[in-house]
Rosetta silent file (secondary structure, phi, psi, omega in degrees, C-alpha in Angstrom):
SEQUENCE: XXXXXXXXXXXXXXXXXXXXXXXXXXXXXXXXXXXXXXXXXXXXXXXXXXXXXXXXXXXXXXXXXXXXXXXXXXXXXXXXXXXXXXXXXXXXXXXXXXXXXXX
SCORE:     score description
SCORE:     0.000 S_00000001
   1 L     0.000  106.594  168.075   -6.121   47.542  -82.228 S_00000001
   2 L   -91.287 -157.089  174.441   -5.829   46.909  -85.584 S_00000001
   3 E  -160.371  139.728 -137.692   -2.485   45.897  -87.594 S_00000001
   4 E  -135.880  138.544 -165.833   -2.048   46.345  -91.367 S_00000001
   5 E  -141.753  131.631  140.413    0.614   43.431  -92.360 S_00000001
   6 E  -100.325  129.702  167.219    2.587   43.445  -96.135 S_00000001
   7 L  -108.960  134.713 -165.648    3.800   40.450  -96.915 S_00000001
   8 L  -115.293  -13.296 -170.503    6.513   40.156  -99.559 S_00000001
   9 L  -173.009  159.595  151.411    7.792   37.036 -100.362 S_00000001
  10 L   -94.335    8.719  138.612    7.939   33.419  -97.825 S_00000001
  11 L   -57.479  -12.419 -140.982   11.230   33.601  -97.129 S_00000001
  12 L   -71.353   93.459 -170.349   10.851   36.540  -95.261 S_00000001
  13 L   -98.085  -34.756  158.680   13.289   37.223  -92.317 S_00000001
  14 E   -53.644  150.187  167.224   13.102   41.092  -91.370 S_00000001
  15 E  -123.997  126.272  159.925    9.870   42.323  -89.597 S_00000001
  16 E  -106.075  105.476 -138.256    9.315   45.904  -89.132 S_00000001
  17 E  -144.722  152.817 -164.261    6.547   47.510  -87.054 S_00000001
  18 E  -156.042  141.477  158.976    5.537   51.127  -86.357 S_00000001
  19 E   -95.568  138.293  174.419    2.827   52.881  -84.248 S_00000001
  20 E  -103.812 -168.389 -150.591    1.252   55.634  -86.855 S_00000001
  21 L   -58.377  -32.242 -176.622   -0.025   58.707  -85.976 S_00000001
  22 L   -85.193   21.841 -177.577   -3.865   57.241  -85.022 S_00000001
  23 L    54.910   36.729  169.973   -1.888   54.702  -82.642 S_00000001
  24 E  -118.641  142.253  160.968   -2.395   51.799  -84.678 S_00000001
  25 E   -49.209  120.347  173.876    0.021   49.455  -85.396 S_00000001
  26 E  -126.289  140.193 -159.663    2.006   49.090  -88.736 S_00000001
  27 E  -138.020  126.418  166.117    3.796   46.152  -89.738 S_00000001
  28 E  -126.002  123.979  163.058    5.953   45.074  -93.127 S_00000001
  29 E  -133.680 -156.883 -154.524    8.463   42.685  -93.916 S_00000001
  30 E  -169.579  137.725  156.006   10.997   42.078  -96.226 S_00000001
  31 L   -70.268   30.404 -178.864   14.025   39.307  -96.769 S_00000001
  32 L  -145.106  140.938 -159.654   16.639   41.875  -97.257 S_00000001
  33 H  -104.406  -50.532  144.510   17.861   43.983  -94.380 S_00000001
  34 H    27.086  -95.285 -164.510   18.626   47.024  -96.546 S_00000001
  35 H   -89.788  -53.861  154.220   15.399   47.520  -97.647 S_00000001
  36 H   -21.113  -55.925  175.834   14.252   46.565  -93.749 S_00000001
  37 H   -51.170  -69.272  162.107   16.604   49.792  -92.948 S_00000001
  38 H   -13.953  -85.222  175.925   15.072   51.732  -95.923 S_00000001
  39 H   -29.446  -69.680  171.954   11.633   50.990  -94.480 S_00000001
  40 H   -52.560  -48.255 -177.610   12.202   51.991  -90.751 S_00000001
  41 H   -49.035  -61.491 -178.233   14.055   55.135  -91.970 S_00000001
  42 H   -32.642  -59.951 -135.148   11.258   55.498  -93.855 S_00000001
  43 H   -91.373  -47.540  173.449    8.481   54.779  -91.634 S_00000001
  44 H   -56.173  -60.708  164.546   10.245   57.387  -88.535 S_00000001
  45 H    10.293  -75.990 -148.735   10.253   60.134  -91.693 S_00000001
  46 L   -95.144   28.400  151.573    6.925   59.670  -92.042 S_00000001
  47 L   106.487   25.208 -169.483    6.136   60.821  -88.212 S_00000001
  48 L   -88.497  171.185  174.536    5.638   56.867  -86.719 S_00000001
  49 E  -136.235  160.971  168.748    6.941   56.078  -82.880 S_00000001
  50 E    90.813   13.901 -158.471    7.509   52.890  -81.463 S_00000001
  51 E   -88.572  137.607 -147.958    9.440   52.141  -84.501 S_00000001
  52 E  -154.701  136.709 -177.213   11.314   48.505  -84.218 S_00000001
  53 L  -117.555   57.891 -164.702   12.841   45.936  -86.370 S_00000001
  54 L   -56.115  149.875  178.482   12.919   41.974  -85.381 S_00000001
  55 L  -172.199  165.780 -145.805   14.521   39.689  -87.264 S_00000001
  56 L  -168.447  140.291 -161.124   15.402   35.865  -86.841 S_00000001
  57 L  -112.798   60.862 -127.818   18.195   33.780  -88.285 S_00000001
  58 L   -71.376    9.727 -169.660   16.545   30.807  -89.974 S_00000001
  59 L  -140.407   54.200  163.244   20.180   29.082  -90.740 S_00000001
  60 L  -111.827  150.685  170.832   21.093   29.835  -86.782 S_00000001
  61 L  -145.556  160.989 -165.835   21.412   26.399  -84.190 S_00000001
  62 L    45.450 -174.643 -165.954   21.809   26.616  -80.693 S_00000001
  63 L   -77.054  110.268  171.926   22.685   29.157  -78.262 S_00000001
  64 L   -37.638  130.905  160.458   23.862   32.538  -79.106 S_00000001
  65 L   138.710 -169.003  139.334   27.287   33.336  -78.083 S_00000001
  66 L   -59.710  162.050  174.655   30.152   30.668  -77.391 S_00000001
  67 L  -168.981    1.136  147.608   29.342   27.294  -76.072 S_00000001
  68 L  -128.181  147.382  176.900   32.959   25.272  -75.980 S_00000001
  69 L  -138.388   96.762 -157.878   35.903   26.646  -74.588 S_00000001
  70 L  -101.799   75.189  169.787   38.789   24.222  -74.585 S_00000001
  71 L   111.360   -0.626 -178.388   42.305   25.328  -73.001 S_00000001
  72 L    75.451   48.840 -170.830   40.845   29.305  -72.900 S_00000001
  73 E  -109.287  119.213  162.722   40.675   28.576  -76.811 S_00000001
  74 L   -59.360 -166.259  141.670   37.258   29.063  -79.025 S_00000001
  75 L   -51.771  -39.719  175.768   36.532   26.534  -81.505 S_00000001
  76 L   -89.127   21.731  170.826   38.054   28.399  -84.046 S_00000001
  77 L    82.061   17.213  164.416   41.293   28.927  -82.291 S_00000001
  78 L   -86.420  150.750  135.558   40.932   32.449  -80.559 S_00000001
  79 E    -0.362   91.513  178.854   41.446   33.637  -77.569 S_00000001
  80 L  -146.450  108.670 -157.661   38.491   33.928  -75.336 S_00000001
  81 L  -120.858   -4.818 -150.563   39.586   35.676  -71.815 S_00000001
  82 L   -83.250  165.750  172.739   36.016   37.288  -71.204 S_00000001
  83 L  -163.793  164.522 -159.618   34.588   36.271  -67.732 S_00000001
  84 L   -48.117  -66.706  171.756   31.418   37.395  -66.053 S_00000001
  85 L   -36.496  -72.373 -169.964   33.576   39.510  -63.329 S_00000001
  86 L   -97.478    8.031  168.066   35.083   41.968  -65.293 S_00000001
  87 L    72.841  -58.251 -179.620   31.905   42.326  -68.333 S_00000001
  88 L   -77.091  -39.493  174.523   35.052   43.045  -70.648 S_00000001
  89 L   123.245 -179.320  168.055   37.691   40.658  -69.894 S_00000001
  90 L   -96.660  122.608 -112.438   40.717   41.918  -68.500 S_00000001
  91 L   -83.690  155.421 -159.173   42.863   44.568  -70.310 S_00000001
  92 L  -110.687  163.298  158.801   45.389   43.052  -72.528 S_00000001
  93 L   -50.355  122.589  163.082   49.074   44.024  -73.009 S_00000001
  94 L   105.554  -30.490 -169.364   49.315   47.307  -75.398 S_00000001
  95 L   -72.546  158.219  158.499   45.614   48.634  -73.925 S_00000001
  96 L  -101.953  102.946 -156.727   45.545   51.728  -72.286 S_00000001
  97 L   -77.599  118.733  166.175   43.462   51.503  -68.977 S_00000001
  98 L   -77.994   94.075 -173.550   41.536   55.138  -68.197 S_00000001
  99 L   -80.929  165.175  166.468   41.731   55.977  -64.396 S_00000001
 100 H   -62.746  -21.024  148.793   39.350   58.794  -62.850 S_00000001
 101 H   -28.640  -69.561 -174.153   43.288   60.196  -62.927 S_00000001
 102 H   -55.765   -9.110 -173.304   43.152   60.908  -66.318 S_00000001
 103 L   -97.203    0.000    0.000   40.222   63.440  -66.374 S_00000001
């Protein structure tokens, strides 16, 4: 299998990859996510499958997500009510909850 690579700059944080029509793997990237969009748009256009865009956050630390919770507080002073149990948290004052009623 081969795989045809552009390389645009060293900085580079999108990666895009495409199987073309002779099943080979095509791969570009690009620091700008834009022109990463551009590309993929592109690259489905021009008849590829499999097409997928990776991309990596070189001024990220630690674990996505939250990771202190003080007092049900964030660091930055929100809220944070979400728990495992309900995926969503639990409905807030003001929401409107949809029963199997309603259809």
């Amino acid at each position: 299998m081969a795989v045809t690579t552009t390389f645009v700059s060293e900085t580079q944080v999108f990666k895009i990859y495409g199987t073309d029509g002779n099943n080979q793997i095509q791969a570009q990237e690009t620091a700008d996510l834009v022109a990463a969009l551009r590309i993929s748009k592109e690259m489905r256009d021009a008849g590829f499958t499999f097409v997928t865009m990776a991309s990596e956050n070189p001024e990220h630390v630690g674990k996505p997500g939250v990771d202190t919770i003080v007092d049900g507080k964030t660091p930055d002073g929100h809220d944070y009510d979400w728990s495992k149990a309900g995926r969503a948290g639990k409905p807030r004052a003001g929401d409107r909850v949809i029963t199997k009623k309603d259809f």
